[in-house]
C-alpha positions in Angstrom: -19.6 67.5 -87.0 -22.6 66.1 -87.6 -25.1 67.5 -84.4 -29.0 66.2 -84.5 -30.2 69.5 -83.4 -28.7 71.3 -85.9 -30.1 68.3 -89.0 -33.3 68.6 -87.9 -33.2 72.3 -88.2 -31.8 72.0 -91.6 -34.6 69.9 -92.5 -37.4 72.2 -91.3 -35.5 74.4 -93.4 -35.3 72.9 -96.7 -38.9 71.8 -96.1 -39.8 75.8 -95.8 -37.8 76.4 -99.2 -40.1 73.2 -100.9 -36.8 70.9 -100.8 -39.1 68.1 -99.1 -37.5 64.7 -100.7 -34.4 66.2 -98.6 -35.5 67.1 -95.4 -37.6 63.5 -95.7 -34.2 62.2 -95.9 -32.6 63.8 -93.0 -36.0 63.0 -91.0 -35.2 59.2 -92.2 -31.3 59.4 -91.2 -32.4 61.0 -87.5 -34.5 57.6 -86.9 -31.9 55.2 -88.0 -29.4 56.9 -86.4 -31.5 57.1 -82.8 -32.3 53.3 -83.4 -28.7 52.3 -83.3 -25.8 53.4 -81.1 -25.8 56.8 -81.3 -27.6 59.0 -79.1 -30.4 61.6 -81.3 -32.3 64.0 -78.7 -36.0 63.1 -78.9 -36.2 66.7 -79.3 -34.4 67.3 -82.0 -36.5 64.2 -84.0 -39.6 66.2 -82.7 -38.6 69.4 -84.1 -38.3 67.8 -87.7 -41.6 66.3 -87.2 -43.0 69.6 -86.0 -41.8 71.1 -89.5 -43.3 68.7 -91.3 -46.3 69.1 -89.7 -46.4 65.8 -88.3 -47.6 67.3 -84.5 -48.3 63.8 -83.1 -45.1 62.4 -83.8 -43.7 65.4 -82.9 -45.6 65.3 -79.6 -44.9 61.6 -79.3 -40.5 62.3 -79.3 -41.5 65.3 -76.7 -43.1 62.8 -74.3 -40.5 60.0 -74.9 -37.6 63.3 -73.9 -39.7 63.7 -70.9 -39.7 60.6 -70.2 -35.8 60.0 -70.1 -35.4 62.9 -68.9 -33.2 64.7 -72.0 -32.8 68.4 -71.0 -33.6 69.8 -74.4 -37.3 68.9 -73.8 -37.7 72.0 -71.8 -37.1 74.0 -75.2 -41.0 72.6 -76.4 -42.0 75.4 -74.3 -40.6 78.0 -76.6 -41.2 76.0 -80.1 -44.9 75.2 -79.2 -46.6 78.5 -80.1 -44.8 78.6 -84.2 -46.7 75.1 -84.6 -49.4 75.4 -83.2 -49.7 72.5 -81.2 -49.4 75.3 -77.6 -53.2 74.3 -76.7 -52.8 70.1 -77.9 -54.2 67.8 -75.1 -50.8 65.7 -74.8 -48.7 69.0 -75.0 -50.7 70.6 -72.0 -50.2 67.5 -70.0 -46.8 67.3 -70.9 -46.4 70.6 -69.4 -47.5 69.8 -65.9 -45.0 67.3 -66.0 -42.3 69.1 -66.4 -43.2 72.6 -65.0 -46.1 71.5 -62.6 -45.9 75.0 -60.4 -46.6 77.2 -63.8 -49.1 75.0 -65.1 -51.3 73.3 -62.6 -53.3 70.5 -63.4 -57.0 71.8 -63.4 -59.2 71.2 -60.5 -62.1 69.7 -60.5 -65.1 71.8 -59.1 -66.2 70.8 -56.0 -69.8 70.1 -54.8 
């Protein structure tokens, strides 16, 4: 079987070992595959992205999980640190989104 998740960790994969032409493929298969009928966790797109060192499109398939509400989103939390994109504008705001209570919106300073 043929699971998103476990393609797009394939490609970041291959992409470590310097096989880029096929995790760019695998990247390309994700997206026409999550444009048709078949459902391909924005997370999972992300995490290719994220290998490829693409952070805003990965950050872009993170917000559009949050958005519908796909329940591997909540795993950004543990990949954000290995890419570096933990202290990213859109990835801190994403966070109060989802986990509000641990990571409160900052307040503003009062007068």
């Amino acid at each position: 079987m043929d699971v998103p998740l476990g393609q797009s960790s394939r490609s970041v994969t291959l992409r470590m070992l310097g096989r880029t032409e096929e995790a760019d493929r695998i990247i390309e298969d994700l997206e026409r595959r999550s444009s048709g009928s078949e459902f391909v966790s924005p997370f999972a797109l992300a995490v290719a992205y994220f290998g490829k060192g693409d952070l805003e499109r990965g950050l872009d398939h993170i917000e559009e999980g949050v958005e519908m509400r796909d329940f591997l989103s909540l795993y950004s939390r543990l990949i954000s640190h290995p890419y570096g994109f933990h202290d990213h504008p859109c990835y801190q705001a994403l966070l109060q989104r989802i986990w509000p209570a641990d990571f409160p919106a900052e307040q503003e300073a009062s007068p």
